[in-house]
KENUTOR-336266 format. One line per field, with one value per residue: residue number from 1; residue in one letter; x, y, z negated of N, C-alpha, C in turn. Coordinates in steps of 0.1 Angstrom, whole numbers. Example, Ala and Ser with C-alpha at 12.3 -4.5 7.8 and 13.67 -1.06 7.14 Angstrom:
BEGIN
i 1 | 2
aa a | s
neast 132 | 128
nnorth -57 | -22
nup -78 | -71
caeast 123 | 137
canorth -45 | -11
caup -78 | -71
ceast 132 | 129
cnorth -33 | 0
cup -78 | -79
END
This chain:
BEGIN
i 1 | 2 | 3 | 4 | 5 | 6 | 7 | 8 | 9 | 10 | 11 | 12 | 13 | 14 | 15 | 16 | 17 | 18 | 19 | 20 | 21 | 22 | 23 | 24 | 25 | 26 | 27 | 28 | 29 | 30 | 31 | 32 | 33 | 34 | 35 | 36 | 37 | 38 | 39 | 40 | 41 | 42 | 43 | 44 | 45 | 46 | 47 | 48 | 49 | 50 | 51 | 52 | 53 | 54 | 55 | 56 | 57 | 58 | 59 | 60 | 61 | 62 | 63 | 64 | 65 | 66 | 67 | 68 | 69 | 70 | 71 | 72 | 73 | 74 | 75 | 76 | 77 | 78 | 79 | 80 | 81 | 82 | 83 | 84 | 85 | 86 | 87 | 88 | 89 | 90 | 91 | 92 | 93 | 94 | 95 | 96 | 97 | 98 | 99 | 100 | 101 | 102 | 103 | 104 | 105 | 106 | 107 | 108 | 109 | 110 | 111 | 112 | 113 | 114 | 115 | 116 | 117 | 118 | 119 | 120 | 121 | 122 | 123 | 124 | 125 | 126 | 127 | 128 | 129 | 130 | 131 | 132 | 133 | 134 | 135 | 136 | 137 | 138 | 139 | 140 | 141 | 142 | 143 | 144 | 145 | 146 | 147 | 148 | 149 | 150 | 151 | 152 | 153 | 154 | 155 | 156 | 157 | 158 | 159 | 160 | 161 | 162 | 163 | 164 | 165 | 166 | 167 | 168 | 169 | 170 | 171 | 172 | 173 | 174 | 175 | 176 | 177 | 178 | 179 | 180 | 181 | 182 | 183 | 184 | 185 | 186 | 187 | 188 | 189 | 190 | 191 | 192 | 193 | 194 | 195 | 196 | 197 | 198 | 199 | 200 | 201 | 202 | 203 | 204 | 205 | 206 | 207 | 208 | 209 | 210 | 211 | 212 | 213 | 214 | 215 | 216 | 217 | 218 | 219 | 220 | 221 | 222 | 223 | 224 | 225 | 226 | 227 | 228 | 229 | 230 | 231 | 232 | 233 | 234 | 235 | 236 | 237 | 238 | 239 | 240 | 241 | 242 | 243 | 244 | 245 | 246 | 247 | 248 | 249 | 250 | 251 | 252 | 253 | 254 | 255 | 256 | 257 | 258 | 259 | 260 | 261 | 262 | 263 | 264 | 265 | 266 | 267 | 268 | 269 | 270 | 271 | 272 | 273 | 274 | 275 | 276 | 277 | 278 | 279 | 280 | 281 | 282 | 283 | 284 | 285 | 286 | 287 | 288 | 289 | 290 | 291 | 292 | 293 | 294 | 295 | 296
aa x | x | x | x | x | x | x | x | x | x | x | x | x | x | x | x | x | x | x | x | x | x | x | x | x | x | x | x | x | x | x | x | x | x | x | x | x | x | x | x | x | x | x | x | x | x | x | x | x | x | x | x | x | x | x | x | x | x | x | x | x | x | x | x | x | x | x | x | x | x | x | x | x | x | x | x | x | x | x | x | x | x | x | x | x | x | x | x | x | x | x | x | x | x | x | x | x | x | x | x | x | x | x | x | x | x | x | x | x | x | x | x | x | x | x | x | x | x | x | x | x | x | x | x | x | x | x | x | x | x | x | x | x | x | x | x | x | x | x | x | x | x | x | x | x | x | x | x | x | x | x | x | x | x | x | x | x | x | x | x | x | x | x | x | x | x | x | x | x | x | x | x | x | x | x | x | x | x | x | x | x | x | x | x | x | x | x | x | x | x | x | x | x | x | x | x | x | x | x | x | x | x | x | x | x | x | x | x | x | x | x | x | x | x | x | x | x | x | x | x | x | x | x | x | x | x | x | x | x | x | x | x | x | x | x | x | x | x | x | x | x | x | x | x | x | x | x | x | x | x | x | x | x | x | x | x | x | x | x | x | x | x | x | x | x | x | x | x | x | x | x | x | x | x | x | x | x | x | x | x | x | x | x | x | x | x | x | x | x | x | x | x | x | x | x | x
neast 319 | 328 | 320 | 333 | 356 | 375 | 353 | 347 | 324 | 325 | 337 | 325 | 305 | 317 | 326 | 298 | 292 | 308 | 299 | 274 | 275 | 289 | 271 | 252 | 229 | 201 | 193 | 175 | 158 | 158 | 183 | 210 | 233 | 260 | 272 | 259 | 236 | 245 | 256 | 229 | 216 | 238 | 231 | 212 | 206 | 221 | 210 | 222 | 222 | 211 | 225 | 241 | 271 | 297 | 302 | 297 | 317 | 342 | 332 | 337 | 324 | 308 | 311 | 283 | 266 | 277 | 273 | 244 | 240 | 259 | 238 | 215 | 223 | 228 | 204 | 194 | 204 | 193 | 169 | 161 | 146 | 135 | 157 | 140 | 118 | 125 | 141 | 115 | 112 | 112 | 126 | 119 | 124 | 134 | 117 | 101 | 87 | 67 | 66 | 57 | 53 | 29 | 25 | 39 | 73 | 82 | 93 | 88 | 95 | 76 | 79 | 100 | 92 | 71 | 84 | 104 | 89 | 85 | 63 | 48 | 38 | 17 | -1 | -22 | -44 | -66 | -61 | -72 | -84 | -67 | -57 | -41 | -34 | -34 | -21 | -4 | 18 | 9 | 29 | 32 | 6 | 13 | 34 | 25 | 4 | 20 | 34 | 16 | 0 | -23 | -45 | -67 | -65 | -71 | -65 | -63 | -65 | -66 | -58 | -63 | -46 | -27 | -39 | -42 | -17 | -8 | -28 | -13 | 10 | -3 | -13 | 9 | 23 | 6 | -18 | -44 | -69 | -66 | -59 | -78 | -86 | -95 | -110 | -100 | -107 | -92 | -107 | -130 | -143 | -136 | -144 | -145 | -144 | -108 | -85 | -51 | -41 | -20 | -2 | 13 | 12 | 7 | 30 | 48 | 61 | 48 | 72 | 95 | 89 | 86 | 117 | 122 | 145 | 145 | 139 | 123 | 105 | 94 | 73 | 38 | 26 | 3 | 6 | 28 | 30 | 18 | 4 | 4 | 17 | 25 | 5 | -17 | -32 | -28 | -44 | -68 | -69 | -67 | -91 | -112 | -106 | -108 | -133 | -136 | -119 | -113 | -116 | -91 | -75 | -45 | -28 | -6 | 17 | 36 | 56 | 79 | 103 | 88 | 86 | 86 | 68 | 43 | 42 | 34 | 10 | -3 | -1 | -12 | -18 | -8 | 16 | 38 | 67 | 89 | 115 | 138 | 155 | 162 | 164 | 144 | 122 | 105 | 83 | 56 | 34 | 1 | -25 | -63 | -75 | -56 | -61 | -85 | -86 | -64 | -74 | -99
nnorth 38 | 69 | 98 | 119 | 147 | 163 | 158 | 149 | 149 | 132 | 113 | 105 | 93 | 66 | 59 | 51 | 31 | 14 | 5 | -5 | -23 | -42 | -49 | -63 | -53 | -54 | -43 | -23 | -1 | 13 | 22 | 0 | -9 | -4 | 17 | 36 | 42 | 47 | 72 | 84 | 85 | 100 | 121 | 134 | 137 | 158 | 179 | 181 | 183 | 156 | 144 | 156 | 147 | 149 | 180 | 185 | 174 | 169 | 184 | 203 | 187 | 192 | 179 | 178 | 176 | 153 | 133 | 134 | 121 | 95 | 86 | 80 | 65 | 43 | 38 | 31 | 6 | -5 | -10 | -22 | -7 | 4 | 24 | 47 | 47 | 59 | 86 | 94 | 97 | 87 | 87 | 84 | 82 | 108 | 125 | 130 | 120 | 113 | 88 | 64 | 44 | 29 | 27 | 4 | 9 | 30 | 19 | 10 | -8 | 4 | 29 | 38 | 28 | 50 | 72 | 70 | 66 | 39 | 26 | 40 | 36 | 19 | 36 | 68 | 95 | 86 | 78 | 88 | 82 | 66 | 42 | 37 | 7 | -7 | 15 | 25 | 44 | 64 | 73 | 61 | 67 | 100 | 104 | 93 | 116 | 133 | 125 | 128 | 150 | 155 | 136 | 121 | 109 | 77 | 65 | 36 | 13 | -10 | -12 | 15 | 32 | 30 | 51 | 70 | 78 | 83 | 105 | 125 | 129 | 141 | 160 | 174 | 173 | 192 | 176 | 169 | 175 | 162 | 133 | 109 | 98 | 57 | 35 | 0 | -29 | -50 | -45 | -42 | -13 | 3 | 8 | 16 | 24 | 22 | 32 | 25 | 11 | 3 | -17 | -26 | -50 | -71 | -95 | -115 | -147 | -175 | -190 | -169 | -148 | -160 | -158 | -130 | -104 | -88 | -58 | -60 | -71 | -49 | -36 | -36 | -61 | -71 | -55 | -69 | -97 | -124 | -150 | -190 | -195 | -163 | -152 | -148 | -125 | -118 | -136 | -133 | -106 | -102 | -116 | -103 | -74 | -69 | -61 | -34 | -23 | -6 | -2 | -7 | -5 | -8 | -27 | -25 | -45 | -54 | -81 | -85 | -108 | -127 | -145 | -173 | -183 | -170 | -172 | -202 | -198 | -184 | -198 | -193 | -171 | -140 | -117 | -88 | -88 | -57 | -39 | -33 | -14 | -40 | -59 | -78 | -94 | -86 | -70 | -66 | -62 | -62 | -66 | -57 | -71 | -98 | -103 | -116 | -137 | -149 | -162 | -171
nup -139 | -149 | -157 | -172 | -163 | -136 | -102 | -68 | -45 | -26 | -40 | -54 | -47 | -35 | -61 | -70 | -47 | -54 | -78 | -74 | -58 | -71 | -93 | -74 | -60 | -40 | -7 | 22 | 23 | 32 | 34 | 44 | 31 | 6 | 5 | 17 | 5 | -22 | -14 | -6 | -32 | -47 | -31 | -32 | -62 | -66 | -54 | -25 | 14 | 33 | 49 | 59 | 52 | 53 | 50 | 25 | 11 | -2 | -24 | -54 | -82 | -108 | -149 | -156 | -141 | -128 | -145 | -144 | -120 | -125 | -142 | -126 | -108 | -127 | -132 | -110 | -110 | -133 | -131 | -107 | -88 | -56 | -41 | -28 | -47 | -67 | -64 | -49 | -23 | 12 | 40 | 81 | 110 | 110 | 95 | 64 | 39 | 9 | -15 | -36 | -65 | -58 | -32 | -3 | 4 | 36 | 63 | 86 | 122 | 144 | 141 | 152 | 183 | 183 | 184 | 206 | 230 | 240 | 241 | 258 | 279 | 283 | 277 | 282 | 294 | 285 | 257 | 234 | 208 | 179 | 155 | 128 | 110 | 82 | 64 | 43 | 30 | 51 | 71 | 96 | 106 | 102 | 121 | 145 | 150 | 153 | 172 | 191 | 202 | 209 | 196 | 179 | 148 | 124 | 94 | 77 | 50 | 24 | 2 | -28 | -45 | -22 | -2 | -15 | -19 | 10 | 11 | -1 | 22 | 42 | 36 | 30 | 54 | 69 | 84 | 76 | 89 | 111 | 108 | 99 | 62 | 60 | 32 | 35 | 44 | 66 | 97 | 89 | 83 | 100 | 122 | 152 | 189 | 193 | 211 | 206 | 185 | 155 | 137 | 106 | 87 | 59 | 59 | 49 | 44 | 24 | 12 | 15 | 3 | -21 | -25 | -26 | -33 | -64 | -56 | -35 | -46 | -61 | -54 | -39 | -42 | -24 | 3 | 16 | 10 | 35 | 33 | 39 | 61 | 65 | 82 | 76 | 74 | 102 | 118 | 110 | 114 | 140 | 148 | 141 | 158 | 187 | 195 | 182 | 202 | 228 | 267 | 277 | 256 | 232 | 210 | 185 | 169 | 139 | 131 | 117 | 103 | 115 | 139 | 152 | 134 | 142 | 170 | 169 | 158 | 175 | 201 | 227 | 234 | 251 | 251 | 248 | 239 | 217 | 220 | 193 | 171 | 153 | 174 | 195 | 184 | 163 | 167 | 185 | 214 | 222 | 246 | 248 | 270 | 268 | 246 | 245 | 264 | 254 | 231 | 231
caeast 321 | 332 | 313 | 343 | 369 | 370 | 350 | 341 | 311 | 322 | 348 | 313 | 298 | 329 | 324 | 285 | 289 | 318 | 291 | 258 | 280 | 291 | 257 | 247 | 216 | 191 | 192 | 168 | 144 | 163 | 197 | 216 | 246 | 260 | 280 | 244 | 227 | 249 | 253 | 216 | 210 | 242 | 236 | 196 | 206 | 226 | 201 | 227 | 219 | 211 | 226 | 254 | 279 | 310 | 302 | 303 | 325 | 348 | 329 | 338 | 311 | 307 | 307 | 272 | 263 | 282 | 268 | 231 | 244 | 258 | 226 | 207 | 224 | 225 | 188 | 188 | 209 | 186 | 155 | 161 | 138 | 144 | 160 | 132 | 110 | 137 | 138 | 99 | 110 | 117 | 129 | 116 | 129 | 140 | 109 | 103 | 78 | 64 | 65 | 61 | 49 | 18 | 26 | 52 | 86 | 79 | 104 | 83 | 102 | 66 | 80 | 110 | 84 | 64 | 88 | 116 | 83 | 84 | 46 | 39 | 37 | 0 | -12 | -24 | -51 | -78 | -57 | -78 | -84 | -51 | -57 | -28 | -39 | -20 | -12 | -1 | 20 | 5 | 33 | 31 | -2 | 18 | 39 | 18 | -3 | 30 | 40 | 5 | -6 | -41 | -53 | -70 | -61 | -77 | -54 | -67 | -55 | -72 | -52 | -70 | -37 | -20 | -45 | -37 | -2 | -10 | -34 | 2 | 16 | -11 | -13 | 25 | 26 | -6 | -25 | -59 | -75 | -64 | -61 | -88 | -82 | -109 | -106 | -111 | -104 | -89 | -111 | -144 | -143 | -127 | -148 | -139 | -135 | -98 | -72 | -42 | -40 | -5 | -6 | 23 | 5 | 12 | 36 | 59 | 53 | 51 | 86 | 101 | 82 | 94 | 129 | 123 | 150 | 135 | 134 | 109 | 88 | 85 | 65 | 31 | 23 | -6 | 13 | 40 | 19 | 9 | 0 | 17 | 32 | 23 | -4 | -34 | -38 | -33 | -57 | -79 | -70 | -74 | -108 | -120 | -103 | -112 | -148 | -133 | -108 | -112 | -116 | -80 | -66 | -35 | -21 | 12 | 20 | 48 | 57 | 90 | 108 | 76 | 82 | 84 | 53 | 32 | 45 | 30 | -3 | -12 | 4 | -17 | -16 | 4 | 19 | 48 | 78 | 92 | 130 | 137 | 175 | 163 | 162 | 130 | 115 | 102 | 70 | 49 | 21 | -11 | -35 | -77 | -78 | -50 | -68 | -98 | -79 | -56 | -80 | -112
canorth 51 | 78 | 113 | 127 | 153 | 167 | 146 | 153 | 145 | 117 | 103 | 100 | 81 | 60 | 51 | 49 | 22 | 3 | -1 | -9 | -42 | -54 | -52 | -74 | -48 | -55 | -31 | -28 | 4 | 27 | 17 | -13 | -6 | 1 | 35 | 45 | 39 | 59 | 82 | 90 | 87 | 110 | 135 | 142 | 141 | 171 | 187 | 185 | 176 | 137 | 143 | 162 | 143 | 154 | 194 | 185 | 155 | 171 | 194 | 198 | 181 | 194 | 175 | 175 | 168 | 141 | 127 | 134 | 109 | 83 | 82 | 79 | 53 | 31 | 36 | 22 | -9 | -16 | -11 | -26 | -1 | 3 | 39 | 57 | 51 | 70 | 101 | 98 | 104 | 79 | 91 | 76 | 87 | 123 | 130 | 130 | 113 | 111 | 77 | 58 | 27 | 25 | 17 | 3 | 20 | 32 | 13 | -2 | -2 | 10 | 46 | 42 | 31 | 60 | 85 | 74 | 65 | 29 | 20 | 50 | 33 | 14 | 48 | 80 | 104 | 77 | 70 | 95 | 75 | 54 | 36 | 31 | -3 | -10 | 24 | 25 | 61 | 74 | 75 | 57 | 82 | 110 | 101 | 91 | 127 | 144 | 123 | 127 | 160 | 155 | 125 | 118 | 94 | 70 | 57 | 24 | 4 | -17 | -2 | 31 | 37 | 36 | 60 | 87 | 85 | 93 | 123 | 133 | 129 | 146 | 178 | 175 | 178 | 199 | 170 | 166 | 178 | 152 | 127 | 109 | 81 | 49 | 25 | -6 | -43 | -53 | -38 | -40 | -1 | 10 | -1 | 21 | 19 | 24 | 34 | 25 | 1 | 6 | -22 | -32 | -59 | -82 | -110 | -121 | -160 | -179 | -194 | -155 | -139 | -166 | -159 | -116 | -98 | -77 | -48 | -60 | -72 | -36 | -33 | -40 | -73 | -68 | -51 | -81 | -114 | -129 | -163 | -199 | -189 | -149 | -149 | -152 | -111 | -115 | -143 | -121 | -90 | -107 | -124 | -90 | -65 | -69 | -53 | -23 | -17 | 1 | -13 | -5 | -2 | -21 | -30 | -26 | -50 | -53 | -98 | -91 | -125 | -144 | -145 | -184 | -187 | -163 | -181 | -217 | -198 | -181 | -204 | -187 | -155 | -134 | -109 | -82 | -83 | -45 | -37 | -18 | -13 | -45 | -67 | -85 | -104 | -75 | -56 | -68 | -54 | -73 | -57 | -62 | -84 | -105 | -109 | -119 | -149 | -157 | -163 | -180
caup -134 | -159 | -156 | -176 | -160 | -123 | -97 | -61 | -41 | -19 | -55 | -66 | -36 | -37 | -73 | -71 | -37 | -60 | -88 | -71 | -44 | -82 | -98 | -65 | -59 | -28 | 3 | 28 | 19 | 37 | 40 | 48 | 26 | -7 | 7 | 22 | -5 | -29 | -7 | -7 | -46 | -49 | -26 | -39 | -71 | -67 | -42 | -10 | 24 | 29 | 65 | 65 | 43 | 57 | 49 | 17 | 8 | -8 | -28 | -67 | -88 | -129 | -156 | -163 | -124 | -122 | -155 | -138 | -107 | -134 | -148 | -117 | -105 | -133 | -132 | -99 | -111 | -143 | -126 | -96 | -83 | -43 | -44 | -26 | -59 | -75 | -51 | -44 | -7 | 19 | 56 | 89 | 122 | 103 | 86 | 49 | 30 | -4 | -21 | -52 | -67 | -50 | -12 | 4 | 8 | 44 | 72 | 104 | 131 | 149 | 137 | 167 | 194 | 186 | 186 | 217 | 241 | 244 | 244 | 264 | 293 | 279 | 268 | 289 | 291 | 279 | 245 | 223 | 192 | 170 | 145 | 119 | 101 | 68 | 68 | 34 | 27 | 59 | 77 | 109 | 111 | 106 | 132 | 159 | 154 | 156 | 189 | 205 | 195 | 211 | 194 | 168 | 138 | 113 | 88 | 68 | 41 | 16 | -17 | -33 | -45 | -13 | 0 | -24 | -17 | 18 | 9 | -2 | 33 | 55 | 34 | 32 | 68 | 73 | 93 | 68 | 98 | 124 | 105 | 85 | 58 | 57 | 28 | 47 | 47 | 77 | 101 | 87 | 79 | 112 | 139 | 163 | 197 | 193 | 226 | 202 | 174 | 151 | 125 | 99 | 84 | 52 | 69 | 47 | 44 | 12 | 11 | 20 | -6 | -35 | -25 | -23 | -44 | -69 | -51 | -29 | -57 | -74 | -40 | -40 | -33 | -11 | 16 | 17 | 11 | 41 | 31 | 37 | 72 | 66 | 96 | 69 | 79 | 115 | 121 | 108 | 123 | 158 | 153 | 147 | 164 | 200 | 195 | 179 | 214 | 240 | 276 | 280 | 241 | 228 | 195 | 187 | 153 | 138 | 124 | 107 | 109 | 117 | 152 | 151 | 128 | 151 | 181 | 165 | 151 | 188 | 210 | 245 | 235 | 262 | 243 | 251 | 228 | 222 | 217 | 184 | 163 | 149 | 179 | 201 | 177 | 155 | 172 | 200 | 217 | 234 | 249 | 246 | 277 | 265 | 235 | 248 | 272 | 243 | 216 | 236
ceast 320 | 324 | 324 | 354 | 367 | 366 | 346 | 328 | 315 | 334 | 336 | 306 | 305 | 326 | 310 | 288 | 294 | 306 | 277 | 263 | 283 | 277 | 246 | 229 | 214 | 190 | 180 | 154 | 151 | 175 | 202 | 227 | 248 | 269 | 267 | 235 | 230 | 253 | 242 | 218 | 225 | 241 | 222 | 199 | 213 | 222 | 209 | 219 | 218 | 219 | 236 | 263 | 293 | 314 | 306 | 310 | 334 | 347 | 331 | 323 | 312 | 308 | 297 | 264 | 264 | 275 | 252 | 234 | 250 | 246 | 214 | 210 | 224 | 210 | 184 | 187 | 203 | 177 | 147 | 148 | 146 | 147 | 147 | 121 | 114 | 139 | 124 | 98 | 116 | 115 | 128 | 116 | 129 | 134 | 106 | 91 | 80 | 57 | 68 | 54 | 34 | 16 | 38 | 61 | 86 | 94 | 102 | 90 | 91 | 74 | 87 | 105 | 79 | 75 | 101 | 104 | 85 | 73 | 40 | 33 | 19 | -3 | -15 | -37 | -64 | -73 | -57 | -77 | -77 | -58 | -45 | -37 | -30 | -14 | -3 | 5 | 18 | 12 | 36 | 19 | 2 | 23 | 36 | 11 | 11 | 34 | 32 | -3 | -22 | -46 | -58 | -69 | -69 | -66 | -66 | -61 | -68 | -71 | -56 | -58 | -28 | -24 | -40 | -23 | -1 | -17 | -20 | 6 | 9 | -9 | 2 | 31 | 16 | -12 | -36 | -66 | -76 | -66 | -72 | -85 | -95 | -99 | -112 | -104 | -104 | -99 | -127 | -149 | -141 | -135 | -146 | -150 | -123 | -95 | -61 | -44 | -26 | -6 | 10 | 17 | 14 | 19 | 40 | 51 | 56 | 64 | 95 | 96 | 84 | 106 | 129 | 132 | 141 | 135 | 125 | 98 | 83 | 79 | 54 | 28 | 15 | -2 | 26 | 31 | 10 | 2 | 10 | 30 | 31 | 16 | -16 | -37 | -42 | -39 | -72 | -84 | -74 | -85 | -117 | -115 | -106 | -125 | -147 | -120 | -115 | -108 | -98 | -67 | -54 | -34 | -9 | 12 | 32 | 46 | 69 | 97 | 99 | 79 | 79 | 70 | 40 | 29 | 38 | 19 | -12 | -3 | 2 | -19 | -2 | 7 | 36 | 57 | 86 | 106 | 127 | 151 | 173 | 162 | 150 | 123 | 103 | 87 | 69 | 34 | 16 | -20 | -55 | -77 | -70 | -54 | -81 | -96 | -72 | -60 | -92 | -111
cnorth 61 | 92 | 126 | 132 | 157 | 155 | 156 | 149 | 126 | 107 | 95 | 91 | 64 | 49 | 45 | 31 | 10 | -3 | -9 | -25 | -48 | -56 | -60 | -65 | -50 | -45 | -30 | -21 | 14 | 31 | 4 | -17 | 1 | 14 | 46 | 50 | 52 | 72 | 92 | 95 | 104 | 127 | 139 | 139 | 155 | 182 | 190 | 180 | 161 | 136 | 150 | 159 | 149 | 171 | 191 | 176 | 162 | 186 | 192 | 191 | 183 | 181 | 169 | 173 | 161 | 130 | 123 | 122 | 97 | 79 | 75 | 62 | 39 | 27 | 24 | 5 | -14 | -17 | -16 | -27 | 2 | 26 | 52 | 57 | 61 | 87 | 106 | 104 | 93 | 90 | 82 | 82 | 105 | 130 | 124 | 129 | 108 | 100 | 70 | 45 | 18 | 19 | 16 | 12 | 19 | 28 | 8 | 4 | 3 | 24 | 46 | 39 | 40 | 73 | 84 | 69 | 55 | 24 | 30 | 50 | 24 | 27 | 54 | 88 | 93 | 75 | 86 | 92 | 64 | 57 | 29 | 20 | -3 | 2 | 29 | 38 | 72 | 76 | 74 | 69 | 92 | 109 | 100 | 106 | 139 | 141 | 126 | 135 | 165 | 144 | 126 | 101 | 90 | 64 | 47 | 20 | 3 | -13 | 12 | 39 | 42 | 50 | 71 | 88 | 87 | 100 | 132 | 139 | 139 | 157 | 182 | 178 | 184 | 191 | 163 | 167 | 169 | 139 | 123 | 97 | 73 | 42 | 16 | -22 | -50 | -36 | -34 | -20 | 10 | 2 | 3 | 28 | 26 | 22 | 27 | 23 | 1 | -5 | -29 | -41 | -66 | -91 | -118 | -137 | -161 | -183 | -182 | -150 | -149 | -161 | -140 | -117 | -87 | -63 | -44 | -64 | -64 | -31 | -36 | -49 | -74 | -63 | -60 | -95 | -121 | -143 | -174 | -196 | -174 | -148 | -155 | -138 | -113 | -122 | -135 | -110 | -94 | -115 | -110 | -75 | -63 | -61 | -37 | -14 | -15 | -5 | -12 | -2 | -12 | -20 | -32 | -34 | -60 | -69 | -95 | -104 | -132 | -150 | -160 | -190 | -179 | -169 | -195 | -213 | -194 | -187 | -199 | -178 | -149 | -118 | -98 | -75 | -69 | -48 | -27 | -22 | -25 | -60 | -66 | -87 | -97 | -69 | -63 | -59 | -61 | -63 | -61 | -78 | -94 | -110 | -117 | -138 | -154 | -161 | -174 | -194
cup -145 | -153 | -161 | -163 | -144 | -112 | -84 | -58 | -32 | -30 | -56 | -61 | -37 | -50 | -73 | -62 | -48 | -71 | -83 | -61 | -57 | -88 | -90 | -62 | -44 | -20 | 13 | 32 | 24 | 39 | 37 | 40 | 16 | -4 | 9 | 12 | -17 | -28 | -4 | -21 | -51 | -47 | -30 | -46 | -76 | -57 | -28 | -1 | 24 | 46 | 71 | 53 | 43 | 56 | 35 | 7 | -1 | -22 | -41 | -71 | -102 | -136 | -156 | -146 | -127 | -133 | -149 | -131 | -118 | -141 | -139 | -111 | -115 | -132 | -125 | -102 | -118 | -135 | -116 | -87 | -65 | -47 | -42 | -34 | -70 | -77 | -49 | -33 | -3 | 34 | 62 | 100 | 124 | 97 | 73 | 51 | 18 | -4 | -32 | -53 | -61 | -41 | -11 | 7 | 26 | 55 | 85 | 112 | 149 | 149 | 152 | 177 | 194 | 189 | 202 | 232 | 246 | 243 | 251 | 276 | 296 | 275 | 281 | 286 | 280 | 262 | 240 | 206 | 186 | 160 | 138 | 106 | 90 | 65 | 54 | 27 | 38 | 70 | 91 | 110 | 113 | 115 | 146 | 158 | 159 | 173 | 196 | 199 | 198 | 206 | 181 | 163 | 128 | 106 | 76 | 58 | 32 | 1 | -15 | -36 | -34 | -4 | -5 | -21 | 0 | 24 | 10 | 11 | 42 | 52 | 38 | 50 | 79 | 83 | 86 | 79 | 111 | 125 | 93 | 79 | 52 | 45 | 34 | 45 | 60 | 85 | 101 | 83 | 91 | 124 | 153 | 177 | 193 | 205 | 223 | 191 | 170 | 134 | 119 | 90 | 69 | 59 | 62 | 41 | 28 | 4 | 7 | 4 | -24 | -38 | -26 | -35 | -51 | -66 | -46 | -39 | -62 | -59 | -44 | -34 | -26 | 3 | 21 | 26 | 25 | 43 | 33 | 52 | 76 | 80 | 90 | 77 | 94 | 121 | 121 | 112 | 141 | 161 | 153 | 151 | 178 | 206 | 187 | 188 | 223 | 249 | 275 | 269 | 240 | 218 | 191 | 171 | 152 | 125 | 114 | 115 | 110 | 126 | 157 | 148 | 138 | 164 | 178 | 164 | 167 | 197 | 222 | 243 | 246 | 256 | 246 | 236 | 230 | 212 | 205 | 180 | 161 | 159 | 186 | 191 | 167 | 159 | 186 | 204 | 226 | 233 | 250 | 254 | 273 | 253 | 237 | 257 | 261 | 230 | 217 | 239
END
């Protein structure tokens, strides 16, 4: 892709998509697709909207723009960095978040239960205190204080680093005050009682996590790695989580493709699979007592 001579905005998308499907780069951190993709890096590199492409698609583009956007994208291609390390913003059900190499590029599909009211049906006046486990850039916490503007939040995570990057988040969306962040190992830090448990967990099994493209590897492996069938964390998280819920709390956590391996590890667990973009298989939710029968 040439930087030389007149260029628009969506020429440049166009060319961007055509280079990043030949260079065989990894999707997956925020879009699905090499138009989406260059579409993002193009349109924040020249400060447009990320959301109204069609205002300006045909917008001229300089020289020394479009040179900025060739540059950017090559970046992407050597560095096979996921874009939103790039940007230092990832989007999650229309809000913005600051992110970098610290915590995970933010994507649980937790974010779309909390925000279109599919676990609202386990909550009510009693669900005071959520706990975002794994919370990594914060964001599921943001989220849930924004959906449930009386509760209070604890966000967790084990990485110091991931922490700091959601201090970022809270000020960024004036919620220091609502929310508090534990460092914490599993749940040894967070004892609770918790109403509402929101956990994106390490899953990815051993096999999965050989085979990740390198996009996922410039991730922190701690937030991935869940051992040989990725259910080292949630073994763990459900031997001691039960004593930090509330008579009437649930846990909403999110397997990824385990759904097989989870199914083999808790065989009598009774467990409610929740619909998200991504299918069943993705996000369940058990509640105390089911924990308590499905574990004993």
């Amino acid at each position: 892709m040439s930087a030389q001579g007149p260029s628009t905005v969506l020429a440049l998308i166009e060319a961007g998509a055509q280079q990043l499907t030949e260079a065989g780069v990894a999707f997956g951190h925020g879009t699905a697709n090499a138009f989406d993709e260059a579409a993002w890096l193009v349109l924040w590199r020249l400060g447009l909207p990320l959301d109204d492409l069609d205002t300006v698609a045909n917008r001229p583009v300089a020289a020394a723009d479009a040179a900025k956007v060739v540059a950017l994208l090559s970046e992407r291609i050597a560095s096979r960095k996921p874009a939103a390390y790039l940007t230092k913003e990832a989007w999650l059900q229309g809000v913005a978040f600051y992110v970098d190499e610290r915590a995970i590029v933010p994507r649980s599909f937790i974010a779309e239960l909390l925000v279109d009211g599919s676990i609202d049906y386990w909550l009510g006046e009693h669900t005071q205190r959520v706990l975002d486990l794994c919370t990594g850039n914060g964001s599921l916490a943001v989220l849930a204080a924004m959906t449930y503007p009386d509760v209070r939040v604890d966000a967790a995570d084990l990485s110091t680093e991931a922490l700091q990057v959601a201090a970022i988040n809270l000020t960024r969306h004036q919620l220091d005050a609502r929310i508090t962040l534990l460092k914490s190992d599993g749940m040894s830090a967070a004892p609770g009682p918790y109403d509402l448990i929101l956990c994106n967990p390490p899953y990815v099994n051993s096999a999965s996590m050989n085979a990740l493209p390198a996009e996922y590897r410039a991730e922190p492996e701690l937030a991935l790695a869940g051992g040989a069938d990725g259910m080292d964390f949630v073994r763990r998280l459900f031997r001691d989580v039960p004593s930090c819920m509330s008579t009437s709390a649930v846990l909403v956590l999110e397997i990824g493709n385990e759904r097989a391996h989870f199914e083999a590890a808790f065989p009598q667990l009774e467990v409610v699979w929740l619909e998200t973009s991504a299918g069943e298989d993705q996000v369940l939710l058990v509640t105390r007592d089911a924990l308590h029968k499905g574990l004993n």
